[in-house]
The first five atom37 places (N, CA, C, CB, O) and aatype in JSON, in Angstrom:
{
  "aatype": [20, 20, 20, 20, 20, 20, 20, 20, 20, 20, 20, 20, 20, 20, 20, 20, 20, 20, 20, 20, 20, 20, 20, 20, 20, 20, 20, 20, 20, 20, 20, 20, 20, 20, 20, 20, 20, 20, 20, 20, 20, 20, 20, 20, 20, 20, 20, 20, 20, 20, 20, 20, 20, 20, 20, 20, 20, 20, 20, 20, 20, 20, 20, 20, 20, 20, 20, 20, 20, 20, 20, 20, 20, 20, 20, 20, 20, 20, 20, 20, 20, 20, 20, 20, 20, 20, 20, 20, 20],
  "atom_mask": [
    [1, 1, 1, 1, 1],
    [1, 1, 1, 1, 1],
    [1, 1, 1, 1, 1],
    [1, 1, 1, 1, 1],
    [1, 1, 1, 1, 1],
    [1, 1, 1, 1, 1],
    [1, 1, 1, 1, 1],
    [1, 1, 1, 1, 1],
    [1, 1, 1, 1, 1],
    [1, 1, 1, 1, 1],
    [1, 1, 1, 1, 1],
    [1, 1, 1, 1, 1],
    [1, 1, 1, 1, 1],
    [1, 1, 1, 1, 1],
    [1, 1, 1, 1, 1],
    [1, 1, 1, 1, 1],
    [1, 1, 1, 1, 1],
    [1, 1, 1, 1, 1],
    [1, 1, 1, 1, 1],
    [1, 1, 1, 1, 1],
    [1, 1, 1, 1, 1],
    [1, 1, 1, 1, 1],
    [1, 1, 1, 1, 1],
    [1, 1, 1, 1, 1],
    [1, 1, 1, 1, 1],
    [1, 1, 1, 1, 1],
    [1, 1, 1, 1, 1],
    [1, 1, 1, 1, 1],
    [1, 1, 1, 1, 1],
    [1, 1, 1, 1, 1],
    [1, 1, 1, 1, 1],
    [1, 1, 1, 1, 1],
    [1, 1, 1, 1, 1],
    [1, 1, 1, 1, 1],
    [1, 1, 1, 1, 1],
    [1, 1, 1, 1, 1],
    [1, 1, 1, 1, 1],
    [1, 1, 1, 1, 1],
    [1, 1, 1, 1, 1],
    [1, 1, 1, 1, 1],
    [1, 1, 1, 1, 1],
    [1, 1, 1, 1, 1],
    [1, 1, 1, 1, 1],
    [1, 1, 1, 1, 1],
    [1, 1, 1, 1, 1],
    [1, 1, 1, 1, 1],
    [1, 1, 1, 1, 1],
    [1, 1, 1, 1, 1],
    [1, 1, 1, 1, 1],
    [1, 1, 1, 1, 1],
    [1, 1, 1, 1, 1],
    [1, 1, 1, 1, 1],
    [1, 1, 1, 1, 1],
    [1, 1, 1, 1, 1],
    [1, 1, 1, 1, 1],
    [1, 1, 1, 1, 1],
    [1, 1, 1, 1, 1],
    [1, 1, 1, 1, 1],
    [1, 1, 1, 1, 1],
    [1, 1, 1, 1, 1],
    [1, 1, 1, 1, 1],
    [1, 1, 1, 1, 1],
    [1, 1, 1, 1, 1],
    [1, 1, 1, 1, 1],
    [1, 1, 1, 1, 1],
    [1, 1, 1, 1, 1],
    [1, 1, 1, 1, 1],
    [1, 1, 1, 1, 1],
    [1, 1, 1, 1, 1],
    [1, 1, 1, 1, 1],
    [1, 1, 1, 1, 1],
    [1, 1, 1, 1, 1],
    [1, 1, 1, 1, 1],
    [1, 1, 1, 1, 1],
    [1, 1, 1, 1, 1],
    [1, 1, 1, 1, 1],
    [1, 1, 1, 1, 1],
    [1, 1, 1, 1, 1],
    [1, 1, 1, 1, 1],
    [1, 1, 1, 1, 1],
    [1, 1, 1, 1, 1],
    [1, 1, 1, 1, 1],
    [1, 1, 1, 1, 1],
    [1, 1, 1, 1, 1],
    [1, 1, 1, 1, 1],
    [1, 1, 1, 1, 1],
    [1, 1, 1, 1, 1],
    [1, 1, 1, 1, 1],
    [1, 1, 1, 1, 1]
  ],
  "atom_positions": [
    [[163.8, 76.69, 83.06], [162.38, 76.66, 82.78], [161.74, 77.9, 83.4], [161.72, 75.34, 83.32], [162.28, 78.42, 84.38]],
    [[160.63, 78.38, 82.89], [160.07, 79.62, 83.05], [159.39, 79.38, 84.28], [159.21, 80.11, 81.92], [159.63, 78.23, 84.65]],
    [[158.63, 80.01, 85.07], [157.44, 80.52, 86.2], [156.18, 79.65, 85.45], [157.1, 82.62, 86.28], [155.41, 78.81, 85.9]],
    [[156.33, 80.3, 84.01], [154.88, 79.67, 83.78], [155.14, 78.32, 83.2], [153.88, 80.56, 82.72], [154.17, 77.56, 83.3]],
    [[156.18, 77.81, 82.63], [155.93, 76.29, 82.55], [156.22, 75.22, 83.59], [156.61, 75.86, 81.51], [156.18, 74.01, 83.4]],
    [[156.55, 75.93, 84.86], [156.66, 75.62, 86.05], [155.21, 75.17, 86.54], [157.28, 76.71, 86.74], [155.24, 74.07, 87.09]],
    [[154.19, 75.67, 86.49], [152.96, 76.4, 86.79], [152.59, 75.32, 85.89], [152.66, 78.11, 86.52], [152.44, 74.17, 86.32]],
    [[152.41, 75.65, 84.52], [151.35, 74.49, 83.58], [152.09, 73.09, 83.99], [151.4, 74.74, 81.46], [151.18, 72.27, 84.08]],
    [[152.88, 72.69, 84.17], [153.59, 71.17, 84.41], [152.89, 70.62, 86.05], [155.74, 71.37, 84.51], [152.55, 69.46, 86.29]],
    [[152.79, 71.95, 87.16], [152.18, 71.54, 87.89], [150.87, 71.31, 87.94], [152.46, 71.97, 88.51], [150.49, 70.45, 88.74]],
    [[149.81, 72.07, 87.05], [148.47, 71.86, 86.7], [148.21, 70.91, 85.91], [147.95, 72.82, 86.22], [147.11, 70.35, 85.88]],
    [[149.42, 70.56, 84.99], [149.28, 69.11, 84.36], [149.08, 67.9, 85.14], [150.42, 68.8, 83.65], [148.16, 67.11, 84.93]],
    [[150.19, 67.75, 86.27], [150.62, 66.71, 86.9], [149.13, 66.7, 88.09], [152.38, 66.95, 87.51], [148.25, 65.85, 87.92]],
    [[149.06, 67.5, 89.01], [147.96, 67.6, 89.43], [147.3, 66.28, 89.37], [147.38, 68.57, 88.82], [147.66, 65.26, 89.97]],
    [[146.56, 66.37, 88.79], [145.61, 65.47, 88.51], [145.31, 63.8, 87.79], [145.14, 66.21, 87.96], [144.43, 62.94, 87.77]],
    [[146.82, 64.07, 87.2], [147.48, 62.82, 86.86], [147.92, 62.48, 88.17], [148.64, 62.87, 85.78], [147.99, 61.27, 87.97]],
    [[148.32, 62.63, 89.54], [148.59, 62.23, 90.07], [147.5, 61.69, 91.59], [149.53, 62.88, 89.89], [147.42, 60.8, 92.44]],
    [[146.84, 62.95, 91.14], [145.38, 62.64, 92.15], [144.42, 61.5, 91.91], [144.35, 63.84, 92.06], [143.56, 61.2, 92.74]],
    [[144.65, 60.63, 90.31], [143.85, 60.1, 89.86], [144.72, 58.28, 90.3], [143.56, 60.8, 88.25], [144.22, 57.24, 90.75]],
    [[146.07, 58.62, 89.93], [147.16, 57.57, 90.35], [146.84, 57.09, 91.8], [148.73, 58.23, 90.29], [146.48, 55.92, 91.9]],
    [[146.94, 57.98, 93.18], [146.66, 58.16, 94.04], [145.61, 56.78, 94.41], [146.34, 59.47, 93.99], [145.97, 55.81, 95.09]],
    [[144.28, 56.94, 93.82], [142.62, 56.46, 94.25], [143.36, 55.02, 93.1], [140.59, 57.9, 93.51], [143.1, 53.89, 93.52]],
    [[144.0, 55.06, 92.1], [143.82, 53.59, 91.84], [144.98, 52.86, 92.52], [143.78, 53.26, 90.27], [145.03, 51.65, 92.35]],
    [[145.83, 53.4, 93.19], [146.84, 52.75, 94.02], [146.1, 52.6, 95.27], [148.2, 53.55, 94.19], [146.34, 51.54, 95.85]],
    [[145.39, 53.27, 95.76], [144.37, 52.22, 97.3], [143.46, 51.86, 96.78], [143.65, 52.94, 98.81], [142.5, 51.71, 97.54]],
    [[143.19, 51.53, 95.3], [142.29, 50.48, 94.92], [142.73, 49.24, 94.84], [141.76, 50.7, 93.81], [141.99, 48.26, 95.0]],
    [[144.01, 49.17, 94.59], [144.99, 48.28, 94.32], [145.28, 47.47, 95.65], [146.19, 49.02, 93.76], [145.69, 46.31, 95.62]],
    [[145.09, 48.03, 96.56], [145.65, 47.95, 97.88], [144.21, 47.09, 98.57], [146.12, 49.69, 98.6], [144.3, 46.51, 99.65]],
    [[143.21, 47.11, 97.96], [142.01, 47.07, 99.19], [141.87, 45.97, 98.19], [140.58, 48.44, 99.64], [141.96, 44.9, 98.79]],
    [[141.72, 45.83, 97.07], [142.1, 44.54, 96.05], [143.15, 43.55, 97.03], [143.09, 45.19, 94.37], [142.76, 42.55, 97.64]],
    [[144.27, 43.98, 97.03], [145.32, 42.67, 97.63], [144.7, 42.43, 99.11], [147.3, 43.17, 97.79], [145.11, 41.43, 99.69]],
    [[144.09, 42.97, 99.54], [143.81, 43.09, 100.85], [142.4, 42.29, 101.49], [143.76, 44.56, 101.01], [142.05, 41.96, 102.63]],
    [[141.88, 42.2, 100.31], [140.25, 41.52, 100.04], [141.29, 39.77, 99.47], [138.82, 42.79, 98.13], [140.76, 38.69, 99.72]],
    [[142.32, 39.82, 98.94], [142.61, 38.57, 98.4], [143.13, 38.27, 99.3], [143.23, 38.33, 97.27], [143.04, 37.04, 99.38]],
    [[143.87, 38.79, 100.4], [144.75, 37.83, 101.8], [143.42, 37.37, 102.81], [146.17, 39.14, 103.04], [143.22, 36.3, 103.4]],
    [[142.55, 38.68, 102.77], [141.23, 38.07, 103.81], [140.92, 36.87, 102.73], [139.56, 39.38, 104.17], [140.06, 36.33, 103.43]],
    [[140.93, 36.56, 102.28], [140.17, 35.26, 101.22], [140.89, 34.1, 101.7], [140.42, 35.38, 99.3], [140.44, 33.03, 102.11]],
    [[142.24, 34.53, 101.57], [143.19, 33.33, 101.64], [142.91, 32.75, 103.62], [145.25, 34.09, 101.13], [142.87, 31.62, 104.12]],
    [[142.82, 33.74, 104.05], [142.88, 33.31, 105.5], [141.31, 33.06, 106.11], [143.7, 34.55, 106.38], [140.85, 33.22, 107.23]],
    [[140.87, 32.7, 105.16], [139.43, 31.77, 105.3], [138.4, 33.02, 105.87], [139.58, 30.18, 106.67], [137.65, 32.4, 106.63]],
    [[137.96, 34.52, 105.91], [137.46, 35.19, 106.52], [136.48, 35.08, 106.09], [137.83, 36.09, 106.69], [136.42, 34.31, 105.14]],
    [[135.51, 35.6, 106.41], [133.64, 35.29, 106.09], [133.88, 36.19, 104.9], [132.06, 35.97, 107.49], [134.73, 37.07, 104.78]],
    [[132.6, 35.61, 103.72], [132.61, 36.21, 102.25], [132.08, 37.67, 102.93], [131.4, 35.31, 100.85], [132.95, 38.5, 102.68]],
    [[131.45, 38.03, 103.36], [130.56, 39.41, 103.61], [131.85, 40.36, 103.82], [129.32, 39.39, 105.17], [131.97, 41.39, 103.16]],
    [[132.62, 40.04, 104.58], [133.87, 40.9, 104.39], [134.84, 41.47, 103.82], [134.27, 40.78, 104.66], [135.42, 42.54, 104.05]],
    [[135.05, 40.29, 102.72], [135.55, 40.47, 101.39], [134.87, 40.75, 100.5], [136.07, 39.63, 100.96], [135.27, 41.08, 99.39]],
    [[133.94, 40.7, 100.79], [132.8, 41.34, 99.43], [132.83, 42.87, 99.66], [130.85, 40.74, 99.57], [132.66, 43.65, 98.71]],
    [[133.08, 43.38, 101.17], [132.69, 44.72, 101.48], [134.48, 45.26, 101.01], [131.96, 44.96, 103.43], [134.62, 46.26, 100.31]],
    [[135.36, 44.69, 101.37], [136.77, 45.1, 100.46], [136.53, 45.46, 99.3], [137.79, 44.05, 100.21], [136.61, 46.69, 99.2]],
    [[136.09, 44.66, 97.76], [136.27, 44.84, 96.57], [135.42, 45.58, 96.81], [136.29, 43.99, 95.6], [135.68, 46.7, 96.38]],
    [[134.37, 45.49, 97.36], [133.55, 47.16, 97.05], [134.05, 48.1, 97.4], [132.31, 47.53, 97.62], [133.47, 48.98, 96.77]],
    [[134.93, 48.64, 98.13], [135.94, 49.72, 98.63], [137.05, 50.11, 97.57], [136.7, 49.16, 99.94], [137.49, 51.23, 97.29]],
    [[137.44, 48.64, 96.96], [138.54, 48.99, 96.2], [137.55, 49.51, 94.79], [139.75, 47.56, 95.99], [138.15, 50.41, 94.2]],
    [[136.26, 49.17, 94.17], [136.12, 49.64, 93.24], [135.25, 51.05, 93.09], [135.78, 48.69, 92.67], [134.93, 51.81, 92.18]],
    [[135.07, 50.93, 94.52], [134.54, 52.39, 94.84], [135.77, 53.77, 94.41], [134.21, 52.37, 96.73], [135.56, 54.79, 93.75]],
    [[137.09, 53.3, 95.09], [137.99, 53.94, 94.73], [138.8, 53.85, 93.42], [138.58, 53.84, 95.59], [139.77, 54.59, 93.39]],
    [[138.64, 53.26, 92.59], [138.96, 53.09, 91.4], [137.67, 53.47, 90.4], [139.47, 51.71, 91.33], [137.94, 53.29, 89.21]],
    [[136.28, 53.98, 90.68], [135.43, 53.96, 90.31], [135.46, 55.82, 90.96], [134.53, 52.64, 90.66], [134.44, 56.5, 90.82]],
    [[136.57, 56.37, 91.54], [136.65, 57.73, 91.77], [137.39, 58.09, 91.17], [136.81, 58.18, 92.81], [137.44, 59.27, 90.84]],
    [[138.32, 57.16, 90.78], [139.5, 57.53, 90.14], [139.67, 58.14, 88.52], [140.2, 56.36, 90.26], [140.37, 58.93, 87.89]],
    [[138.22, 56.99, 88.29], [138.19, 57.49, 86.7], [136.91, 59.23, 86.39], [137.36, 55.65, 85.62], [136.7, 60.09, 85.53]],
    [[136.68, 59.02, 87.08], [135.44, 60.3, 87.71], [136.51, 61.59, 87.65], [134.68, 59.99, 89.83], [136.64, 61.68, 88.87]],
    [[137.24, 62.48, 87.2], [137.78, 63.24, 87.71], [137.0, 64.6, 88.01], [138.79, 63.26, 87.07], [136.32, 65.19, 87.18]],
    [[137.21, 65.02, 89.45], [136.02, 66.19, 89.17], [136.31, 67.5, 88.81], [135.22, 66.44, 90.32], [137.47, 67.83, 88.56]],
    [[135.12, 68.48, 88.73], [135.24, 69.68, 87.66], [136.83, 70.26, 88.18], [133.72, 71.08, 87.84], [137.8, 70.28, 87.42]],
    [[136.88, 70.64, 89.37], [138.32, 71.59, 89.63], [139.48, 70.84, 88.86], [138.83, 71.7, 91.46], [140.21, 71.48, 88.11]],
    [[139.61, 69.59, 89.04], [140.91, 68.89, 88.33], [140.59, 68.49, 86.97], [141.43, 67.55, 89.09], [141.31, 67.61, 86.48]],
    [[139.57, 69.01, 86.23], [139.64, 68.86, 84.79], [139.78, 70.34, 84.61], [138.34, 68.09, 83.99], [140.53, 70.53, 83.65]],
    [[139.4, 71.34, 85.09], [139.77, 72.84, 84.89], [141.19, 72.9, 84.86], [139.24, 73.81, 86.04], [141.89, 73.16, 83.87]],
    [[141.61, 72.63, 86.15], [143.61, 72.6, 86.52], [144.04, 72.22, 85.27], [144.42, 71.24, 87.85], [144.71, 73.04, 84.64]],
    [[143.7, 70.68, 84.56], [144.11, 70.23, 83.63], [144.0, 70.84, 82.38], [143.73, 69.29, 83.65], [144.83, 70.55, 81.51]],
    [[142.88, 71.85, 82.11], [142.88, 72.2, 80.85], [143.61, 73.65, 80.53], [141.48, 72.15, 80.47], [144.02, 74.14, 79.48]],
    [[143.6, 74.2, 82.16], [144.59, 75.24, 82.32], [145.69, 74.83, 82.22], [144.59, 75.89, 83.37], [146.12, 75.32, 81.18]],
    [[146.48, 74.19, 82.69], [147.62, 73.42, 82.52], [148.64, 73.47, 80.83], [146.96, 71.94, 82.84], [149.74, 73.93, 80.54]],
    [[147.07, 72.4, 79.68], [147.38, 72.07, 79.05], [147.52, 73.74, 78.21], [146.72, 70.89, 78.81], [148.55, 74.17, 77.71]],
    [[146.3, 74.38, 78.26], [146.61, 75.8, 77.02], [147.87, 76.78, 77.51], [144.98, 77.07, 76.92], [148.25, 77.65, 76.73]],
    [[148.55, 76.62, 78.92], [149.49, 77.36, 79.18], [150.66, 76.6, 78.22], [149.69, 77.49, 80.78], [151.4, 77.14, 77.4]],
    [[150.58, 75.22, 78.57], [151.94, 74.98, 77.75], [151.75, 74.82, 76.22], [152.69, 73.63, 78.26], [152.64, 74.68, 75.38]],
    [[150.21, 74.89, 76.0], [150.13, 74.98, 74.51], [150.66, 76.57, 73.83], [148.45, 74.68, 74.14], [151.11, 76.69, 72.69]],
    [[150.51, 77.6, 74.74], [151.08, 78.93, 74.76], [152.42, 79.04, 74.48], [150.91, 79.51, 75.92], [152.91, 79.43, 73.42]],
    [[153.11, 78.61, 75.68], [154.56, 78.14, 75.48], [154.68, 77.59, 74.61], [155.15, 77.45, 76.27], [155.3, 78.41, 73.93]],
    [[154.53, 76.43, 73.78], [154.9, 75.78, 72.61], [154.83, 77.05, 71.48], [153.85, 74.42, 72.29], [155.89, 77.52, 71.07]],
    [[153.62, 77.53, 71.04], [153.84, 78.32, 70.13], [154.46, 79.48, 70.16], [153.01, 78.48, 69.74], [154.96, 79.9, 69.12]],
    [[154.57, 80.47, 71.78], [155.54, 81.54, 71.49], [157.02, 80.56, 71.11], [155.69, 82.71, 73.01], [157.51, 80.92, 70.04]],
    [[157.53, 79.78, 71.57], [159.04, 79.05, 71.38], [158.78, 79.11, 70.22], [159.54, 77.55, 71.97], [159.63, 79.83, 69.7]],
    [[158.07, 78.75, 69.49], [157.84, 78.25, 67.82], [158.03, 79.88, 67.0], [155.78, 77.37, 67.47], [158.84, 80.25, 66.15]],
    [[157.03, 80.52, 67.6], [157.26, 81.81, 67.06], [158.62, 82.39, 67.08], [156.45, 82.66, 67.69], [159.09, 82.82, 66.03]],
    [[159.33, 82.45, 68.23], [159.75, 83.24, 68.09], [161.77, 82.89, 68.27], [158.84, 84.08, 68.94], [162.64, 83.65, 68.69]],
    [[161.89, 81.46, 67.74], [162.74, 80.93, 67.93], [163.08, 80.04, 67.01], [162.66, 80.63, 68.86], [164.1, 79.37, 67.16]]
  ]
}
């Protein structure tokens, strides 16, 4: 593999993975709000969990400007690559 599809695969992933990231400790503050439940803890506490977890899952879908740039750089490098291969192969 080339330098540059080295490069667009990492500007791809980027952000697919930064986004994975915020809904996996959303996931986490979710199970974590359901064991405080189970072990009888005051509602105000678990209420302040799911708000944590959807705060972070509510970042997750938000992606901001630098990681939609990465991403769109990403995508026209390997859209580049696709068509020189096409061209010229």
């Amino acid at each position: 593999m080339t330098k540059a599809g080295l490069v667009s695969d990492a500007l791809i992933l980027a952000p697919a993975i930064w986004a994975c990231s915020f809904l996996l400790r959303s996931r986490w503050y979710e199970r974590e709000a359901d064991r405080l439940l189970e072990q009888g803890v005051d509602d105000h506490t678990v209420q302040l969990k799911r708000e944590e977890a959807r705060y972070y899952q509510d970042f997750a879908r938000v992606m901001p400007n630098y990681m939609l740039a990465a991403l769109t750089l990403g995508l026209a490098i390997r859209a580049f690559l696709i068509l020189s291969a096409m061209l010229t192969g």
